[in-house]
N, C-alpha and C positions, 0 to 999 in steps of 0.2 A: 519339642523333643525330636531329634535328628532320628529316621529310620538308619537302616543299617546302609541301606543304599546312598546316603546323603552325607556318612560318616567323613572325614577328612581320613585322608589317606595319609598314614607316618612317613615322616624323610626314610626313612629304611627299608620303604616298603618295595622287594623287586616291582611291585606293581605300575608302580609309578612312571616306572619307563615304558611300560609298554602302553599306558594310557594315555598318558601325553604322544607317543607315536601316532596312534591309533587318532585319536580327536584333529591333527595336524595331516595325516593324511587324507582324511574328510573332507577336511578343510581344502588341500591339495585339488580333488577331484572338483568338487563343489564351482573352485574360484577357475579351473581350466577348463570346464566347457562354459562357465560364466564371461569367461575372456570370449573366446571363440566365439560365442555367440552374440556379446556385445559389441566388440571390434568390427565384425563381418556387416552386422546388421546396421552397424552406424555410420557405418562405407555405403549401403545398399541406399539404405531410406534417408542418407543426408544430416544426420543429428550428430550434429559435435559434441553436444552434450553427454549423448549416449557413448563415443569412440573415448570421451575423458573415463567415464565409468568403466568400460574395458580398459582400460590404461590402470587407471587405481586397481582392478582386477586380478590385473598383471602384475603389481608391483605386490601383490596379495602373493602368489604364488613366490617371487621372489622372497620374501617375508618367509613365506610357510617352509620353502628347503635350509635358511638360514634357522628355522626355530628346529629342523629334526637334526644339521651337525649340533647347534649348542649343545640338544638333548641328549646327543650321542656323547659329547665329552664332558655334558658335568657331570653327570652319571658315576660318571668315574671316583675312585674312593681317594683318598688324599695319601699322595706321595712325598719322597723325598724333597722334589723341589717344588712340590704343590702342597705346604704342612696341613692347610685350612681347606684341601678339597677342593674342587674346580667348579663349583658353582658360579664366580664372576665370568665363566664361560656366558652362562646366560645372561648377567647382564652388558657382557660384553653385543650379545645378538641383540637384545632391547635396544642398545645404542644406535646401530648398524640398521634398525628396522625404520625407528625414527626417522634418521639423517636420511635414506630410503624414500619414507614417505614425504619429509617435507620438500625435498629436492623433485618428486612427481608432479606434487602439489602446485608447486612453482610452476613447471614448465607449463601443466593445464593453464594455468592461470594466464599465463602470456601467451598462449597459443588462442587462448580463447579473447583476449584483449583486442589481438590484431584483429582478428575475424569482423570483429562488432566494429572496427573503422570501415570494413567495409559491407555493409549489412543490406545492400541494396543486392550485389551481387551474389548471395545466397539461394540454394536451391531450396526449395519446399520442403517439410520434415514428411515421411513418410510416415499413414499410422499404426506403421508394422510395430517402428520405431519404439512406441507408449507401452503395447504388451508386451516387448523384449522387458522395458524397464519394470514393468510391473511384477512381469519373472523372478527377476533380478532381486527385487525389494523382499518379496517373500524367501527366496531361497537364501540370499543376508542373514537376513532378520532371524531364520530357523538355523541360522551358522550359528550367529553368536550364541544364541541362548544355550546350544549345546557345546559352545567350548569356553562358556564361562562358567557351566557349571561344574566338566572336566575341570579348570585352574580354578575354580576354589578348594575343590575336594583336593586339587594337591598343595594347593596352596604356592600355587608357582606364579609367582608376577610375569616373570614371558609368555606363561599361556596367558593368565586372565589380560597381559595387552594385546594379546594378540585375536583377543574373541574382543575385546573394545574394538580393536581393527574393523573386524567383523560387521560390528554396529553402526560407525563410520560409514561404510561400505551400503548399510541399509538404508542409513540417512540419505547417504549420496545419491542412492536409487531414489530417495523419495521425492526429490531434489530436481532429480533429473526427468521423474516421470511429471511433475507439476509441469516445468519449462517446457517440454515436448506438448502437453494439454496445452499448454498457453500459446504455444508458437501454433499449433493445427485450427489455434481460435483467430488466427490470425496477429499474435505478438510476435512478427518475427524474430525479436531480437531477443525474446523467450529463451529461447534456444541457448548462446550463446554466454547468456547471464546465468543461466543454470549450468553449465561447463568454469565459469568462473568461481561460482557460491561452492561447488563440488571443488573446485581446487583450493580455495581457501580453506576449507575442511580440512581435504588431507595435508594440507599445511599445519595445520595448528594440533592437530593430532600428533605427527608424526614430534613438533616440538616440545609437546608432553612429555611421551616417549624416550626424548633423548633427554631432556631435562632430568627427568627421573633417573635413566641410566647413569648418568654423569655423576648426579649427586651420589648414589652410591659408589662410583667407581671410586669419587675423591673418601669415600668412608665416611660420607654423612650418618649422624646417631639417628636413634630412632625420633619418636615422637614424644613430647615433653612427658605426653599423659602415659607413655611406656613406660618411660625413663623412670618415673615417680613412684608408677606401681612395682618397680625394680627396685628402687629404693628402699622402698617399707617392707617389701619381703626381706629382703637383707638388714634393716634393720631391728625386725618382728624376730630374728633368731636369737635364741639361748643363747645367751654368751657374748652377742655382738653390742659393745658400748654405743658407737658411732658411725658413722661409714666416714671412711675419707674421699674420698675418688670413686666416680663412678661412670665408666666410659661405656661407648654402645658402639655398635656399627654393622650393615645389614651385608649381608651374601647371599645377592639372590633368595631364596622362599627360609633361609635361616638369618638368623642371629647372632652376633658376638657380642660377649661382655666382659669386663676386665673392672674388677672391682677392690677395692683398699678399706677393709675393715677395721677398725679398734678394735681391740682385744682387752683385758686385765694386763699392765705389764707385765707381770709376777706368776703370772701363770705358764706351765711347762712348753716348749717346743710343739711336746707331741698335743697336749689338751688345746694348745690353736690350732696344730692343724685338726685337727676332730672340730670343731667350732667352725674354723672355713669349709670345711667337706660339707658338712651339713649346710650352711650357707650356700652353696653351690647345688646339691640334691633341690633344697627347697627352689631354686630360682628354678632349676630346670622341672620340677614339677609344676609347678604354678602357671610357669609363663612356656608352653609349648612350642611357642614361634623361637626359642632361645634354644641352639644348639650346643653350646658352649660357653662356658663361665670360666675365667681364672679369677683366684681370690687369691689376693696378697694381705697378709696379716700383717696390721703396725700397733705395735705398744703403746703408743703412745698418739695423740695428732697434734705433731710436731713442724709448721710450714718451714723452719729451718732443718727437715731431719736429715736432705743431703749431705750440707754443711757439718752439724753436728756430727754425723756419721766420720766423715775423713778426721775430726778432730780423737774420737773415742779409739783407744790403744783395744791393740790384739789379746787376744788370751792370755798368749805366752808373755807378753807384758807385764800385764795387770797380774800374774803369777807372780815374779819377781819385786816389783813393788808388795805384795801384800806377804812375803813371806817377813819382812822386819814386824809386821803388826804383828804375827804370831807365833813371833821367838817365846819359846819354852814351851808351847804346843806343838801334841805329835803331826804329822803328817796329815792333810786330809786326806779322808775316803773321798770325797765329791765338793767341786765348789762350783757354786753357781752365782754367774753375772748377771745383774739387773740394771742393762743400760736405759736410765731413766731422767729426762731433762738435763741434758749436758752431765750426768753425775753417773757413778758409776757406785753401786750395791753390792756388796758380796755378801753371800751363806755360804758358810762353814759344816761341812758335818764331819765330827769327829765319832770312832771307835766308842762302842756301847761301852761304857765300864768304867772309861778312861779318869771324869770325875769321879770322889767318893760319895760327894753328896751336892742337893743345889748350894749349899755356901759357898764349894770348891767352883763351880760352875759360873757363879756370880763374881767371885772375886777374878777368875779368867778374863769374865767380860769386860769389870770395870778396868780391867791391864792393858785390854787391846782397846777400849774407850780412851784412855787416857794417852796412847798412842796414835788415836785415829784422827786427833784435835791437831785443824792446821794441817791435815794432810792434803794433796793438791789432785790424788787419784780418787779417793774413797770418800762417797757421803754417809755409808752407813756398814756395820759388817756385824751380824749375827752368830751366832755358834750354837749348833744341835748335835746331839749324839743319837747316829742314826745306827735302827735297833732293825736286825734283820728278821724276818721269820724264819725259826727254824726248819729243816723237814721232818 
């Protein structure tokens, strides 16, 4: 059971911006005298190792001003030419963090390649060098755990990669403090292979990072095991026959869903949509990570319904055809079309009264039966005398 302090924070929560600020300026301070200090000292005491760590440091701090614009503009509520709300801002910065990282990664890597060609002409590590890293590795390590626990409670994938960053960052120290132990034991080429292992890190990190961002940007759905639990909600509601169609796709720390229901055909306009509302209430109770549902209601699951569609005539049509079936009936009060398997239904309601009795009412139907045989609009056509309540 979650204290109150461990709660997940709502997408709507003003909070939310000022805590993701807050955690990334931390972060900010933390990784700029982390730079400062590793840079300087890996110049002083001769550790390449340690100068790739301040590198990655530094690429941390680039990272962290990219993560406070995103925060500043997804924040923002959804506009005219923004309908869905500017959260792909963030995963636009996930991308841009990534490609970041693995681009660092690289250069350490080759920077530290050449070095080890020449490994004779290497200066001594100094053992300043071990306790910068060991610094280093601690103040990491206390990064991440408090900005992954910031991005879960918001539930923001830019922050929680960006406290895995963090992690990275503490491996890389751990990394580099081994290589530095190992080079002062006399491995000198310690050094330099530990600069190497640290760059293929931030390599392969950073390719997560963009991998991940990308697949959202193209509108990858969620996870099967999502998908499915979205499923059964929608199809566990009152009312819903089937599901037809059912689409996902993520935005940043929310959710989209676009879903196609069955419905009863014969039932009114308004009783589906009450059926989809409720279908859409329920998903967004259930499944939290879901900010938005559209539910499209279909009468029928029909894999030709496009097709059929263009073929099925208008109101004003199907008016005119059906007035010869109900030559010497008055006028209707209400007709209602039931377009149902390429076939078209009509209901009839006539004036309370209008019959004397059901013989009169039968003898109607079997007039407009016997006229409905052979028709090329009509599969079926009903007649009711709708009785009003009075005041």
């Amino acid at each position: 059971m979650k204290n109150k302090d461990q709660m997940d924070i709502p997408f709507d929560d003003p909070r939310r911006h000022a805590m993701a600020n807050k955690s990334t300026w931390v972060s900010v301070i933390v990784n700029t005298l982390l730079t400062l200090l590793q840079i300087v000292v890996g110049f002083v005491a001769h550790s390449q190792s340690l100068i790739a760590d301040g590198m990655h440091s530094l690429s941390d701090l680039v990272c962290d001003f990219l993560v406070l614009v995103a925060s500043h503009h997804s924040k923002n509520p959804a506009d005219e030419g923004h309908p869905y709300g500017h959260g792909r801002v963030e995963t636009a910065a996930s991308f841009v963090l990534g490609a970041i990282l693995a681009a660092t990664g690289g250069a350490i890597m080759g920077a530290a390649a050449i070095k080890l060609q020449n490994i004779e002409s290497l200066p001594p590590v100094a053992p300043l060098a071990l306790w910068v890293a060991l610094v280093a590795l601690v103040a990491k390590e206390g990064l991440f755990r408090y900005m992954l626990h910031v991005g879960e409670r918001l539930r923001s994938p830019m922050l929680i990669a960006n406290a895995w960053h963090a992690r990275s960052d503490a491996a890389s120290s751990l990394v580099v403090a081994v290589g530095i132990g190992a080079n002062l034991m006399g491995f000198i080429y310690a050094d330099s292979v530990a600069a190497i292992v640290v760059g293929f890190m931030i390599v392969r990190m950073g390719i997560v990072f963009a991998w991940d961002a990308f697949q959202e940007l193209i509108d990858a759905g969620l996870s099967i095991d999502e998908v499915n639990s979205i499923r059964q909600t929608l199809i566990d509601t009152p009312g819903v026959v089937n599901l037809h169609e059912l689409r996902t796709r993520r935005m940043a720390h929310r959710a989209l869903v676009d879903a196609h229901i069955l419905v009863d055909p014969r039932i009114s306009v308004s009783e589906g949509h009450n059926i989809a509302e409720r279908a859409r209430l329920r998903i967004l109770k259930s499944h939290p990570a879901v900010s938005d549902v559209l539910v499209h209601v279909d009468p029928e699951d029909d894999v030709d319904h496009d097709s059929n569609a263009e073929k099925m005539l208008s109101r004003e049509t199907l008016r005119l055809h059906l007035a010869p079936l109900l030559q010497g009936l008055p006028e209707p009060i209400k007709v209602v079309f039931h377009y149902i398997k390429g076939k078209v239904e009509a209901e009839i309601y006539l004036t309370h009264g209008f019959f004397e009795n059901a013989d009169a009412l039968q003898a109607a139907e079997d007039q407009v039966l016997g006229r409905l045989k052979g028709n090329e609009y009509f599969s079926a056509v009903s007649l009711n005398c709708l009785v009003d309540r009075k005041a």
